[in-house]
N, C-alpha and C positions, 0 to 999 in steps of 0.2 A: 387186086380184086378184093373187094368185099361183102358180108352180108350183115347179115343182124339175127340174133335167134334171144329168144323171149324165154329165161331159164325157168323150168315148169317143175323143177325139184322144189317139195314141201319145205326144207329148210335153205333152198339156195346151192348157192356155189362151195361148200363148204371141203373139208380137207379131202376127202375118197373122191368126190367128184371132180375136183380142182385135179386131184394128184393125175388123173384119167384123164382131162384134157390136156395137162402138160406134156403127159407122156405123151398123148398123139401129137402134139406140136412140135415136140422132139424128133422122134421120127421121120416126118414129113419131110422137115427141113423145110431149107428159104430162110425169109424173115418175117416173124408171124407177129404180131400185136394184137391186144384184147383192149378195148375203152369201155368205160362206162362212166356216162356224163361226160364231165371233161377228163378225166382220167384215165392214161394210156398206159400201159405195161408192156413187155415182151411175155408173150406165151409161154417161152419156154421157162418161166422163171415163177416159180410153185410159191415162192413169196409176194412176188408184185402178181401173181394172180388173187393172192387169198387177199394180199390189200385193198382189191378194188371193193371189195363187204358184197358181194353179189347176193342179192337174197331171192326170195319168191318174187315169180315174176316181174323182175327185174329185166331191163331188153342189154343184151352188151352189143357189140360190134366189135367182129375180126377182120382183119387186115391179112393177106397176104401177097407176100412177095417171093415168088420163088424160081426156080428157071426154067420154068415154060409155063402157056396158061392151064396145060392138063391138069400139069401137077398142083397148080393154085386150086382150081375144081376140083380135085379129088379130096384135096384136104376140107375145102369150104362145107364138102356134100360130107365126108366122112363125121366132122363135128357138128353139122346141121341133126343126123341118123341118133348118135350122142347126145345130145340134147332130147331127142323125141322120145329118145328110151331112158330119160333121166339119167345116163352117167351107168344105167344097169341096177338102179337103185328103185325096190318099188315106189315108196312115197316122194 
């Protein structure tokens, strides 16, 4: 299962925000993947996240795989809520 979410934070994906969705990828569990362009990472990996340069409004695309489709949904819906609230960050 996958979506796409259009990151609305002022300066991007940067280290507080990346570090926040790795953790919840951690979490989750399964096997979660982030692309941007042609560029794919594993989610849970706070490096191959910050290397994809995600900036302002930038669109990425998660991947997941995990062992039923609730738990795929819950995580999809969980990081979709994260994104809409910037990461918790005002700007």
């Amino acid at each position: 299962m996958q979506r796409e979410y259009t990151i609305i934070n002022a300066i991007g994906l940067h280290a507080r925000p990346a570090a926040r969705f790795v953790q919840h990828c951690k979490k989750m569990g399964g096997k979660i993947t982030v692309t941007k362009g042609e560029k794919e990472v594993d989610a849970t990996s706070i490096t191959g996240v910050m290397q994809l340069g995600v900036h302002a409004q930038d669109t990425i695309r998660v991947k997941v795989q995990g062992d039923n489709e609730e738990q795929e949904l819950q995580t999809l819906d969980t990081l979709g809520e994260m994104v809409d609230d910037r990461f918790g960050e005002q700007e």
